[in-house]
Backbone as CSV, one residue per row, in Angstrom:
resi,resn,N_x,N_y,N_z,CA_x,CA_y,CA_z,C_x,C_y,C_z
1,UNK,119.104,59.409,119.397,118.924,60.339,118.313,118.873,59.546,117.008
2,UNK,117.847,59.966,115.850,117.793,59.186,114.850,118.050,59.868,113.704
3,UNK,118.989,59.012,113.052,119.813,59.939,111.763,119.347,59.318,110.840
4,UNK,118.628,60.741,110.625,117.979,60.627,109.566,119.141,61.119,107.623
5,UNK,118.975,60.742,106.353,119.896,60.764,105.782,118.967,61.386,104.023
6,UNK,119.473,61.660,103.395,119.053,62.130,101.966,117.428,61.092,100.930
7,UNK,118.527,59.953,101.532,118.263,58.507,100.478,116.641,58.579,102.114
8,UNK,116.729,58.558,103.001,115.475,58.573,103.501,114.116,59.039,102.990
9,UNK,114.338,60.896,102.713,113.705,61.778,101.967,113.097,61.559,100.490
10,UNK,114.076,61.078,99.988,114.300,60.791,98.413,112.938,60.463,98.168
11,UNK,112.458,59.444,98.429,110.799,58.597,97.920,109.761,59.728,97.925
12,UNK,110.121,60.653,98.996,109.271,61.109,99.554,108.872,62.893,98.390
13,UNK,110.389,63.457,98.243,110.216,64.112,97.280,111.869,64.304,96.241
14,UNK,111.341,63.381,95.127,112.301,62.798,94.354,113.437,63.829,93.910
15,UNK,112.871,64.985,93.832,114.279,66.100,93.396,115.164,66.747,94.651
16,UNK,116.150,66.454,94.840,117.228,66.984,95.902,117.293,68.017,95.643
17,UNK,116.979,68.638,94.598,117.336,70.258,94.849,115.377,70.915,95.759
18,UNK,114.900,70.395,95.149,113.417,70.708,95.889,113.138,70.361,97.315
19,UNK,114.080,69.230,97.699,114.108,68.767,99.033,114.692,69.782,99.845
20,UNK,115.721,70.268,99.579,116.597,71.277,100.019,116.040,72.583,100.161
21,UNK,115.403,72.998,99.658,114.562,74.424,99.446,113.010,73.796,99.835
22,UNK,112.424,72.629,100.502,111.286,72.498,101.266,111.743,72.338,102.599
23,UNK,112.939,71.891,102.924,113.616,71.008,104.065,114.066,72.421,104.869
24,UNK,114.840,73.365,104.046,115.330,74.873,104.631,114.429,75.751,104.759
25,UNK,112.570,75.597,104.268,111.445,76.696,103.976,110.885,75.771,105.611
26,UNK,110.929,74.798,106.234,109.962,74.369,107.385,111.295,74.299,108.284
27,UNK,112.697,74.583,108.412,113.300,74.680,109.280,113.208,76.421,109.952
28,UNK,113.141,76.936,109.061,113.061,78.729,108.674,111.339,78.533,109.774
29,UNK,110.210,77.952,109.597,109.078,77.900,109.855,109.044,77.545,111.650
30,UNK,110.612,76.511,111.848,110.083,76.225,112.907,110.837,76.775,113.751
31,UNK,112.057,77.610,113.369,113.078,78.489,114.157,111.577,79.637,114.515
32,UNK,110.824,80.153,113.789,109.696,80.867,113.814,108.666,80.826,114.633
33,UNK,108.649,79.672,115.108,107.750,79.123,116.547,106.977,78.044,115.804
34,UNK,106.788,77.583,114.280,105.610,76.325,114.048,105.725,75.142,115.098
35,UNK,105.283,74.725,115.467,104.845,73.469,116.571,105.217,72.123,115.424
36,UNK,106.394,71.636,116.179,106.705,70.768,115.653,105.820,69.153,115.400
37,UNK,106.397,67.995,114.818,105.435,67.334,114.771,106.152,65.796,114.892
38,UNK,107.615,66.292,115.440,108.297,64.868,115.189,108.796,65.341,116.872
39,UNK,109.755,64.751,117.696,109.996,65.264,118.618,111.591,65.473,118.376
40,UNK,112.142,66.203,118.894,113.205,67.137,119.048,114.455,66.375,118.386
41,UNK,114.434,65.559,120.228,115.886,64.354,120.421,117.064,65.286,120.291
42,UNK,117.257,66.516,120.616,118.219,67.275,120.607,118.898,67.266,119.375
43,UNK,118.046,67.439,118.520,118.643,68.007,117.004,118.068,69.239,116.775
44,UNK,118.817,69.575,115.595,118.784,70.979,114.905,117.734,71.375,113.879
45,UNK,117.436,72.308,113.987,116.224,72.848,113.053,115.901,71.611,111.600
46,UNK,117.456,71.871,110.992,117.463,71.250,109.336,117.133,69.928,109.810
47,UNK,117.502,69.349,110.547,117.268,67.839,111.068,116.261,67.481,111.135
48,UNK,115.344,68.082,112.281,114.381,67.727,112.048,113.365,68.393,111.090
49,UNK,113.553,69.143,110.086,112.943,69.429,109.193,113.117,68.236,108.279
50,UNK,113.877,67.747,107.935,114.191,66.468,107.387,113.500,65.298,108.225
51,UNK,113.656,64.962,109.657,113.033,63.634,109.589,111.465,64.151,109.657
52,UNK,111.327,65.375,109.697,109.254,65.785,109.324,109.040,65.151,108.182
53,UNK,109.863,65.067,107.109,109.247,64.526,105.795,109.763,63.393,105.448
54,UNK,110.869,62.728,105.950,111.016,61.230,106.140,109.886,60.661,106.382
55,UNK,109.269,61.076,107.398,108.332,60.231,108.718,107.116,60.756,107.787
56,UNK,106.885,61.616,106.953,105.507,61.644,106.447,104.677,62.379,107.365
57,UNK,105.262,63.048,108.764,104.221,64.360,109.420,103.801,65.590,108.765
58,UNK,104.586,65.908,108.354,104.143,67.001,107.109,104.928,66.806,105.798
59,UNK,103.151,67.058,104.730,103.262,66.688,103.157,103.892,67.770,102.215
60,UNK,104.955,66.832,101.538,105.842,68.350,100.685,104.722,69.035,100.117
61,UNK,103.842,68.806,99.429,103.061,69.478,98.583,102.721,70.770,99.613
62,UNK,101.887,70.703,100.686,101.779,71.938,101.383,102.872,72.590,102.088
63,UNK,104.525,71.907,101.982,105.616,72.823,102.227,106.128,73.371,101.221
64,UNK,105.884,73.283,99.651,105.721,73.974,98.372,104.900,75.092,98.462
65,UNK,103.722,74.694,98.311,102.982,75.919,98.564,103.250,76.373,99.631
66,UNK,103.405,76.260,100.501,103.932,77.354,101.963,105.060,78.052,101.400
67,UNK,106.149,77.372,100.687,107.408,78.020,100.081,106.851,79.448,99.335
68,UNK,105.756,78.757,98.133,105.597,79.528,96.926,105.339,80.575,97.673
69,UNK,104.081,80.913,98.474,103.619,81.697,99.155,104.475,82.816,99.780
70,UNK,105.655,82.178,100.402,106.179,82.965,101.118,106.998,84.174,100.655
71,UNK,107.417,83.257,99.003,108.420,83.966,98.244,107.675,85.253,97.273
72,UNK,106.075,85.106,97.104,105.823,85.850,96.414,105.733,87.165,96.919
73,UNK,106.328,88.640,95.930,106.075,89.663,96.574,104.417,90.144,96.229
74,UNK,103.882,89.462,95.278,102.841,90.587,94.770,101.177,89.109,94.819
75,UNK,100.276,89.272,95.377,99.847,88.267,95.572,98.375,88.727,94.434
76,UNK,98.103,87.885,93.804,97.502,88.686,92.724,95.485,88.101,93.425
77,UNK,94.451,89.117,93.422,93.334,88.394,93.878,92.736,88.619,92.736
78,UNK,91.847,87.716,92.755,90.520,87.758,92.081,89.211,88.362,92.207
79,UNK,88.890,89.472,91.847,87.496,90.085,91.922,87.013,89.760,90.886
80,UNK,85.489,89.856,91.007,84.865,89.969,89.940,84.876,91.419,89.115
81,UNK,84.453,91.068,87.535,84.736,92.126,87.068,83.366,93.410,87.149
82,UNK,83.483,94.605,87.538,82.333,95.337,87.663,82.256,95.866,86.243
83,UNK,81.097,95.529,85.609,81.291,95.743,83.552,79.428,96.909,84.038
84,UNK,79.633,98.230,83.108,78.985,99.474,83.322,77.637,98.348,82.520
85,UNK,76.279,99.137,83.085,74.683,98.362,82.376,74.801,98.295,81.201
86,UNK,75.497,98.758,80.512,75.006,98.499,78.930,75.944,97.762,78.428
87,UNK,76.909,96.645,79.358,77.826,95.947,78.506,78.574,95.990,78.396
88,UNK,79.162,97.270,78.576,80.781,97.740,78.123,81.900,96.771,78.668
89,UNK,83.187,98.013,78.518,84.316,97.427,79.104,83.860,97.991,80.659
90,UNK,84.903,97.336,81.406,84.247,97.827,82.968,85.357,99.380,82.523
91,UNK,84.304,99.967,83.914,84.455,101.282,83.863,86.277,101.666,84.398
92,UNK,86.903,100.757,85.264,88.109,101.275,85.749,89.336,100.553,84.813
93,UNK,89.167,99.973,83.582,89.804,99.772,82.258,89.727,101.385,81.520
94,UNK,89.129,101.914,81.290,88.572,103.046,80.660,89.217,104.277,80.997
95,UNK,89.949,105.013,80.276,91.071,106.373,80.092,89.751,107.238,80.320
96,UNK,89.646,107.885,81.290,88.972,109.011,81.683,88.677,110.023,79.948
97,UNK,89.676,109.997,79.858,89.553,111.229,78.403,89.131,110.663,77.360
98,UNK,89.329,109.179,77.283,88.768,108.432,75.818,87.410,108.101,76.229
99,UNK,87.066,108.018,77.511,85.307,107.362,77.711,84.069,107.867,76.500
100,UNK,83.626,107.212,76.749,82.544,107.613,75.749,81.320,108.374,76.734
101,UNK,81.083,109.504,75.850,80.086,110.535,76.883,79.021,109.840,77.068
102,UNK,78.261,110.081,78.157,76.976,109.307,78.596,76.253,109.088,77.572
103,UNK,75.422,107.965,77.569,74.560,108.117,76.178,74.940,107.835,75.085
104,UNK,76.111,107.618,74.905,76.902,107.694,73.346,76.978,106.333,72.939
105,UNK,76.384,105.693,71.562,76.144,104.504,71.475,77.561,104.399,70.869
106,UNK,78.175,103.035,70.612,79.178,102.397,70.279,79.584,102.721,68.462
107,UNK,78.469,103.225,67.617,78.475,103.295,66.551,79.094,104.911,66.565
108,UNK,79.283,105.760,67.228,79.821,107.114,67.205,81.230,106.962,67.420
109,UNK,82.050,106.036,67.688,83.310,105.816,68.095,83.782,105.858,66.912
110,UNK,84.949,106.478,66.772,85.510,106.891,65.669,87.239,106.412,65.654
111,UNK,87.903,105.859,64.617,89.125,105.367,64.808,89.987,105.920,63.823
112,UNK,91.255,105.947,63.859,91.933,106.436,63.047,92.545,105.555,62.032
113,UNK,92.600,105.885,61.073,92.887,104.523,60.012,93.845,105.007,58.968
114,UNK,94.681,104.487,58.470,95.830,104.525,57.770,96.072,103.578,55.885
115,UNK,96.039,104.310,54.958,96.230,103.695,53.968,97.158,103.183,53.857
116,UNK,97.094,101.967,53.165,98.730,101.413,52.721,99.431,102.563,52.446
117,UNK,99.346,103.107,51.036,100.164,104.083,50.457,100.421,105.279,51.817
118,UNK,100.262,105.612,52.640,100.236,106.438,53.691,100.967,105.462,54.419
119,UNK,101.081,104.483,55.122,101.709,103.401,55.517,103.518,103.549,55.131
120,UNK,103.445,103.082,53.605,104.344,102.820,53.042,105.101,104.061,53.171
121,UNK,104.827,105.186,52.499,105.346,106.920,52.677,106.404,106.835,54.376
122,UNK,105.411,106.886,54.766,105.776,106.888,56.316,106.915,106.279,56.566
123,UNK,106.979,104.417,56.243,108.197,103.614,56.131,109.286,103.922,55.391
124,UNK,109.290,104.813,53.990,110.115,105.161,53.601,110.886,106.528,53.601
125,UNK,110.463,107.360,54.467,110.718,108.501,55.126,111.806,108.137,56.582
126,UNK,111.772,107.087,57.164,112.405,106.626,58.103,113.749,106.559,58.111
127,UNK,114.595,107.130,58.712,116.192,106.620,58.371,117.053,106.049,59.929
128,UNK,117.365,105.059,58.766,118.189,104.465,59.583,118.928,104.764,60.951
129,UNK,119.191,104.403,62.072,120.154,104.822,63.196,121.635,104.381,62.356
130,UNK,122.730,105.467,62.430,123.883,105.262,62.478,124.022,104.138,63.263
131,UNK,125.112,103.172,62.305,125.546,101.687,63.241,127.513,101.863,63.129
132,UNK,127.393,103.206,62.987,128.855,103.142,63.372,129.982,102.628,64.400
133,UNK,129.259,102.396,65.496,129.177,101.724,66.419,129.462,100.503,66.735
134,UNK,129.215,99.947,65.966,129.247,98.336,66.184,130.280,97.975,64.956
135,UNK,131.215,98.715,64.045,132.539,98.523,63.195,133.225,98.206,63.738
């Protein structure tokens, strides 16, 4: 049996805390059925998950990404964006009730706009939250 040790690993991927969380993500992989790549010698999962990356059979970089992967709940894809013929924003960005009616050129869009002095009014109409609270 070959005992394998920390300072083995080390070269291989320099942060011990990353070793530890790649070393426990391909022991987890091979309790799972992955087909190992070192042979057994009657050791334990973590063991030979460790001499896998001593020995250089499998590369941390793709037991990172195998990690990242595994941990993510929400996996985000890439489509292309479907944008309506005349340019717009694509159509499933677009509030059903704000769309612009068929036909309706971009110059009919109308916005709501605010004067300073209307601004300011507004700000000084505002009162404070009681901070009695925090005495």
């Amino acid at each position: 049996m070959a005992r394998v040790t920390v300072e083995d690993c080390v070269d291989k991927v320099t942060n011990r805390f990353e070793l530890v969380l790649l070393a426990s993500h391909r022991a987890r992989t091979i309790s799972g059925g992955s087909p190992l790549t070192v042979e057994r010698d009657n050791d334990k999962n973590p063991v030979v998950a460790l001499r896998e990356i001593a020995e250089n059979t499998v590369a941390p970089d793709d037991l990172k990404e195998e990690l990242i992967h595994s941990l993510q709940k929400y996996v985000e894809v890439d489509e292309p964006d479907t944008e309506q013929e005349d340019g717009g924003a694509p159509a499933a960005l677009l509030d059903p009730a704000e769309a612009p009616a068929p036909g309706a050129s971009d110059s009919e869009v109308t916005f709501d706009r605010m004067s300073e002095e209307e601004l300011l009014r507004g700000l000084q109409d505002l009162v404070p939250p009681d901070n009695k609270d925090d005495l």
